[in-house]
C-alpha positions in Angstrom: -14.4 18.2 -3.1 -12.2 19.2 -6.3 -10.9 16.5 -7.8 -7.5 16.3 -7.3 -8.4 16.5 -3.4 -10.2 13.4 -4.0 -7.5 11.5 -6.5 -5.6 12.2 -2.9 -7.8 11.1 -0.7 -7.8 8.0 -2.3 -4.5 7.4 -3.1 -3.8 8.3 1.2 -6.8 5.5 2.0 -5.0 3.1 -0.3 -1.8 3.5 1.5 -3.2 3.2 4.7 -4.8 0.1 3.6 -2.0 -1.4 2.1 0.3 -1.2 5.2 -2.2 -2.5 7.4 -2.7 -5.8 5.0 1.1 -5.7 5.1 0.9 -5.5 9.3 -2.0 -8.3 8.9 0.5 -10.6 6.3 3.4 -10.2 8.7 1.5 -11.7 11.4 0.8 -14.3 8.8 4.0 -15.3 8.5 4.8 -15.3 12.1 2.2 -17.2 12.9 3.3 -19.9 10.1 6.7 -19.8 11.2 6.4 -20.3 14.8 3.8 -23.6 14.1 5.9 -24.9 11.3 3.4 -24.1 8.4 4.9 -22.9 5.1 5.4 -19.1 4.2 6.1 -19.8 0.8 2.9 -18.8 -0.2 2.2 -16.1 2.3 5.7 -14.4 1.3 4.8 -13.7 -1.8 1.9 -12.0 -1.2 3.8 -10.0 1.4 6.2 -8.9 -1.7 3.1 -8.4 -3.9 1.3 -6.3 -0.8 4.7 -4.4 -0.2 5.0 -4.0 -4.6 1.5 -2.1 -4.2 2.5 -0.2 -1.7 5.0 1.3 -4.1 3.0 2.1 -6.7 0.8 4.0 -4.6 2.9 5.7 -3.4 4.6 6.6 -6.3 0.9 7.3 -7.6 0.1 9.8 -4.5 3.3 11.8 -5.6 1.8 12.2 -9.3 -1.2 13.7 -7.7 0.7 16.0 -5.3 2.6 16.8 -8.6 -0.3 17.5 -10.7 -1.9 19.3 -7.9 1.0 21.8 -7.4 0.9 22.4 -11.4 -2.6 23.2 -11.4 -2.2 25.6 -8.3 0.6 27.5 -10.4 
């Protein structure tokens, strides 16, 4: 597999991954909220999870970029 096909391979698996920790985190805080626990805590990660997400995202549209420069 050429490498850009991999640097997007990865960057799709890390997407995928961050949306289902920020599915799992929700739940979290759900859970927290409905038995009175705080979501200080778990919040913030949610922002941190949902801050990565971003960035990878962003990251996957470098190597789409750099992918349709090299195809040129």
């Amino acid at each position: 597999m050429p490498l850009r096909d991999r640097d997007l391979a990865q960057a799709e698996r890390l997407i995928a991954e961050c949306k289902n920790r920020i599915a799992r985190q929700r739940e979290v805080i759900a859970n927290a909220f409905q038995t009175g626990d705080e979501t200080e805590v778990a919040v913030s990660l949610l922002r941190a999870f949902e801050a990565s997400l971003q960035a990878f995202e962003k990251h996957r549209e470098l190597v789409r970029a750099r992918r349709k420069t090299a195809e040129r």
